[in-house]
Biopython code that builds the backbone (N, CA, C, O; Angstrom):
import numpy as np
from Bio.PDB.StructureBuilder import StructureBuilder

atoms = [
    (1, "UNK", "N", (4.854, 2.989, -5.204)),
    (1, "UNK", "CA", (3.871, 2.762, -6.235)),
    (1, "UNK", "C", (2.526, 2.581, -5.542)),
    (1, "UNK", "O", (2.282, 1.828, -4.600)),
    (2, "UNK", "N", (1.589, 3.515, -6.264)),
    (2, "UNK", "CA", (0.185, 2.861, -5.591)),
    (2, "UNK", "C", (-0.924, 2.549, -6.219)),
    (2, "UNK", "O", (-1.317, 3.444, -6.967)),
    (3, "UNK", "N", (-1.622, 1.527, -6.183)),
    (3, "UNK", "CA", (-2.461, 0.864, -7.162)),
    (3, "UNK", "C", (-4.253, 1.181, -6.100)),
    (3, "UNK", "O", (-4.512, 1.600, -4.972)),
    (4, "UNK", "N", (-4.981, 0.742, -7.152)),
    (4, "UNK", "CA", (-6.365, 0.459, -5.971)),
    (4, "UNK", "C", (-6.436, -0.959, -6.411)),
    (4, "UNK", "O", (-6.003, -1.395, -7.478)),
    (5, "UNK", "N", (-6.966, -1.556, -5.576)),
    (5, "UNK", "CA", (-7.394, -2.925, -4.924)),
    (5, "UNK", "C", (-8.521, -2.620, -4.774)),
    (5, "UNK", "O", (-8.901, -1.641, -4.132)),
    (6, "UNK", "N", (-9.384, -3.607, -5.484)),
    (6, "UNK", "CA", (-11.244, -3.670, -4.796)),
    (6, "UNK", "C", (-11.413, -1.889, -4.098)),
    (6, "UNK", "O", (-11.660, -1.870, -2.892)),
    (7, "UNK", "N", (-11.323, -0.868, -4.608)),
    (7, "UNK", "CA", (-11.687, 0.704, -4.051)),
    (7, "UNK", "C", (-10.813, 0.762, -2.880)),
    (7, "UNK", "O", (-11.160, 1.467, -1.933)),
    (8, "UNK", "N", (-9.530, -0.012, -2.825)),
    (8, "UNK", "CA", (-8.744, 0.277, -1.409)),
    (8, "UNK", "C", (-7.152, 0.495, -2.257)),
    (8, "UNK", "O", (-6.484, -0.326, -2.885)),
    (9, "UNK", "N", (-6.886, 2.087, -1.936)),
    (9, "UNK", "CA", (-5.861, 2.747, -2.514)),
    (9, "UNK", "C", (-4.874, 1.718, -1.536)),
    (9, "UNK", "O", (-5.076, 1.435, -0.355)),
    (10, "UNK", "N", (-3.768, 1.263, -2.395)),
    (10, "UNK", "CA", (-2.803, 0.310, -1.681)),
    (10, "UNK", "C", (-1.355, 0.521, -2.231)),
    (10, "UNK", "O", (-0.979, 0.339, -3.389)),
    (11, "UNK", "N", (-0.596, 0.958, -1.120)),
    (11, "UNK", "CA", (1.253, 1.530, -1.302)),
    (11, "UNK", "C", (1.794, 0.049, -1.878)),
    (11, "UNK", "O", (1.222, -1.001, -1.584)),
    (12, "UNK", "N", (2.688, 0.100, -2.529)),
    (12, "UNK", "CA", (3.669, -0.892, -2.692)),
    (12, "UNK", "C", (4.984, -0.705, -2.810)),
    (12, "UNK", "O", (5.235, 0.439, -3.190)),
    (13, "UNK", "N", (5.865, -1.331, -2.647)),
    (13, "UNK", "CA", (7.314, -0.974, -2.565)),
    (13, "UNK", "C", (7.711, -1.651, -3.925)),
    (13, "UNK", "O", (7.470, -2.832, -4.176)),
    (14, "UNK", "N", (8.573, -0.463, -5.084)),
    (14, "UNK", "CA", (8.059, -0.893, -6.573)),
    (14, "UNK", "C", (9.290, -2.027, -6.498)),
    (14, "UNK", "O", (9.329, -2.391, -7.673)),
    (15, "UNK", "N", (10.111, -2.639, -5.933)),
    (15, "UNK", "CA", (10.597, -3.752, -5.493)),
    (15, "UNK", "C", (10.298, -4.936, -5.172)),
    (15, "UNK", "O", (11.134, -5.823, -5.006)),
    (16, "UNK", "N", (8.809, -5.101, -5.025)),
    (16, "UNK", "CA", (7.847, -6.311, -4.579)),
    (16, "UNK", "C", (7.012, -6.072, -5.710)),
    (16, "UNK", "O", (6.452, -6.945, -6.373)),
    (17, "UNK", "N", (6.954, -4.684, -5.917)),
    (17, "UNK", "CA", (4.993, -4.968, -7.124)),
    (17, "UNK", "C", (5.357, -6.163, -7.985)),
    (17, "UNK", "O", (4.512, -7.058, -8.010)),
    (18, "UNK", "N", (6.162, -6.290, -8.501)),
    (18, "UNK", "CA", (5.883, -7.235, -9.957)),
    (18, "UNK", "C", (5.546, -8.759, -9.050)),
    (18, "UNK", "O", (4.790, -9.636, -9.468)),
    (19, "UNK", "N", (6.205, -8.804, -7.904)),
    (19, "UNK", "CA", (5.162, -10.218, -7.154)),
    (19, "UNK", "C", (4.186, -10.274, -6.304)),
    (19, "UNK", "O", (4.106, -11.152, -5.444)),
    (20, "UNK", "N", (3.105, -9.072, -6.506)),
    (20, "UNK", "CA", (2.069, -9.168, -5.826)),
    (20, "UNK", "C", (1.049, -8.655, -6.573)),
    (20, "UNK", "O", (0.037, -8.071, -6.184)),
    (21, "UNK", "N", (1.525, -9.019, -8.066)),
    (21, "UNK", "CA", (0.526, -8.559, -8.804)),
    (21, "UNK", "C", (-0.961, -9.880, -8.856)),
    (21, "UNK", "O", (-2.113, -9.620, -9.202)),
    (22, "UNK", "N", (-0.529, -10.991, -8.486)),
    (22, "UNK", "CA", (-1.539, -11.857, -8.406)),
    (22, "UNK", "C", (-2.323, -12.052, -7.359)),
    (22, "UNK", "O", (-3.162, -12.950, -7.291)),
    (23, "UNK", "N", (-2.097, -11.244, -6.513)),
    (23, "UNK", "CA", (-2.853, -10.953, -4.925)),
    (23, "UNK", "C", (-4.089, -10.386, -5.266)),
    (23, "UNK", "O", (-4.470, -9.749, -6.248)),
    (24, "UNK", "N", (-4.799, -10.885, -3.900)),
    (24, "UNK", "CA", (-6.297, -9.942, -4.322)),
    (24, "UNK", "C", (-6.407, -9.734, -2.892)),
    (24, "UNK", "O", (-6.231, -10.601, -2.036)),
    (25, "UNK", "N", (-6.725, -8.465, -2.690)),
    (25, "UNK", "CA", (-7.196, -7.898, -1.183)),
    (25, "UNK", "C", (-8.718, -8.265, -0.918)),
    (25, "UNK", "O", (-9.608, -8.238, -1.768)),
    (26, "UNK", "N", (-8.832, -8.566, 0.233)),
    (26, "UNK", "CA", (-9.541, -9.600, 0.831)),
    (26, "UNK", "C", (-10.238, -8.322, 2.555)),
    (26, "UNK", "O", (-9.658, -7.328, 2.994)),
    (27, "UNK", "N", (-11.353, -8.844, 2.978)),
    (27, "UNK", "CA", (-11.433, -8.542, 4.199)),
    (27, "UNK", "C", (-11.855, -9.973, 4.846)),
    (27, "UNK", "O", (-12.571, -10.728, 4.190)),
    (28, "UNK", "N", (-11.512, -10.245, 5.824)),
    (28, "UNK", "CA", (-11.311, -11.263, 6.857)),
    (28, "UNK", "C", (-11.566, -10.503, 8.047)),
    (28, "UNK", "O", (-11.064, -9.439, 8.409)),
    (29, "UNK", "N", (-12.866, -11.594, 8.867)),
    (29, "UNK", "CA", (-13.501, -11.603, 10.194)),
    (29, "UNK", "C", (-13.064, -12.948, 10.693)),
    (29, "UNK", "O", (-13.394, -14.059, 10.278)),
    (30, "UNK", "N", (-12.027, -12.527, 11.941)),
    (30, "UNK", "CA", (-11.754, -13.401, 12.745)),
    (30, "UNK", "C", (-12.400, -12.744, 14.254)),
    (30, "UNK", "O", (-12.855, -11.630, 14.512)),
    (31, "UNK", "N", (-12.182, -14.160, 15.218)),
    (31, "UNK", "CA", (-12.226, -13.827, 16.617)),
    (31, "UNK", "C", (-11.701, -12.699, 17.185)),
    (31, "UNK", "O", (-12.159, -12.329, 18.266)),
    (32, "UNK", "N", (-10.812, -12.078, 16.647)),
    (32, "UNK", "CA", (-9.775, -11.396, 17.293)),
    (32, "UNK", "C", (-10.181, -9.656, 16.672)),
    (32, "UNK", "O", (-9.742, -8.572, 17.055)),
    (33, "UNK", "N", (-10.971, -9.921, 15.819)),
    (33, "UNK", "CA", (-10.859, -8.496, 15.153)),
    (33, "UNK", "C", (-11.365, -8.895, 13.357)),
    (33, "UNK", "O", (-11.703, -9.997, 12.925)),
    (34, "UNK", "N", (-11.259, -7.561, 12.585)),
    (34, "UNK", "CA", (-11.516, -7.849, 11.104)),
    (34, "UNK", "C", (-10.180, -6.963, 10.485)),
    (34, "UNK", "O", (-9.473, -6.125, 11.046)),
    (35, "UNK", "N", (-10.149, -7.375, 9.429)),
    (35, "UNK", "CA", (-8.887, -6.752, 8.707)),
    (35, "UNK", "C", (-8.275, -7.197, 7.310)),
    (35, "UNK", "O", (-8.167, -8.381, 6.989)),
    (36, "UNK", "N", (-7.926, -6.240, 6.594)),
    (36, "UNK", "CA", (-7.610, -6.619, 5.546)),
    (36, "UNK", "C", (-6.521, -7.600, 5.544)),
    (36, "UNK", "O", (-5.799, -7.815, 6.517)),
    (37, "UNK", "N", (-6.400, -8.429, 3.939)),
    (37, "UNK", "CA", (-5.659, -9.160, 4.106)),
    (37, "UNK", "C", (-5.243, -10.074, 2.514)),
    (37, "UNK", "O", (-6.079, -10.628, 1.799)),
    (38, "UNK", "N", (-4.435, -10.045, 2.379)),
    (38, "UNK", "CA", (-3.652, -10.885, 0.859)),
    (38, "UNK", "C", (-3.933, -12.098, 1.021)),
    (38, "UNK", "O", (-3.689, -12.866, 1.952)),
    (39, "UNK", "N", (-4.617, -12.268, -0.220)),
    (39, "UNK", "CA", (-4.819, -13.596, -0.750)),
    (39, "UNK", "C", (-4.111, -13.939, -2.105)),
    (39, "UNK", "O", (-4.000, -13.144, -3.038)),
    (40, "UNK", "N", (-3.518, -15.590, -2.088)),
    (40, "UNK", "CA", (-2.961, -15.310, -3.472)),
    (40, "UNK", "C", (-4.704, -16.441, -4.037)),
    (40, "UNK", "O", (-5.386, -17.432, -3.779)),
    (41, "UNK", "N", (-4.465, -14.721, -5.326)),
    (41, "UNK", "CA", (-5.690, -15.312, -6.190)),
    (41, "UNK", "C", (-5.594, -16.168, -7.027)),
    (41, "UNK", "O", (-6.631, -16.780, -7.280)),
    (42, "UNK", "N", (-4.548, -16.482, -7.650)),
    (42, "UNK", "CA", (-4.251, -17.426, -8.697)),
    (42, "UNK", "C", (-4.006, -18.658, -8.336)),
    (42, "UNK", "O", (-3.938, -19.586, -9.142)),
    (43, "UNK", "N", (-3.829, -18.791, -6.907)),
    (43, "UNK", "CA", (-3.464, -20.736, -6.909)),
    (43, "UNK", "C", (-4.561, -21.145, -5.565)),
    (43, "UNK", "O", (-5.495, -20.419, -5.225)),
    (44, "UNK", "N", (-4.285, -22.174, -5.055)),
    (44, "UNK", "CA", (-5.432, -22.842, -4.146)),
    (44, "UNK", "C", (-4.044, -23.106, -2.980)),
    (44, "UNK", "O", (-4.068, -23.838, -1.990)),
    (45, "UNK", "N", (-3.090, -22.404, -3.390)),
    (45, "UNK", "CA", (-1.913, -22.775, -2.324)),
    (45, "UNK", "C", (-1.707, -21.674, -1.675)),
    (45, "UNK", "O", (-1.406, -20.578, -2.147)),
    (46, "UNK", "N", (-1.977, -22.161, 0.144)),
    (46, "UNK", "CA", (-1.011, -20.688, 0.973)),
    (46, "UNK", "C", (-2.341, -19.479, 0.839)),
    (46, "UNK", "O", (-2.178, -18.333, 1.258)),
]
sb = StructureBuilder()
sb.init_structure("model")
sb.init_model(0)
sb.init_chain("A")
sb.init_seg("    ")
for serial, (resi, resn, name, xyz) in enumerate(atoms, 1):
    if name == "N":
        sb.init_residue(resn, " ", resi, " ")
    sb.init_atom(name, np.array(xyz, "f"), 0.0, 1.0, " ", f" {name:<3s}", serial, name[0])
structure = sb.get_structure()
């Protein structure tokens, strides 16, 4: 299954979609590098 995220075409395995429908793709700058990355959007947890 593939959805877009914020203009970023994103695969899913239709086995997981129904629990990552509350995710929001994210870019993150760390020390190490930058890179996308799952956030859960709906809670303040994790």
């Amino acid at each position: 299954m593939i959805e877009e995220v914020n203009g970023v075409k994103v695969a899913f395995d239709k086995h997981v979609h129904e629990h990552t429908k509350e995710l929001e793709l994210a870019f993150q700058q760390t020390d190490d590098g930058g890179g996308l990355v799952m956030n859960n959007g709906a809670s303040d947890c994790c």
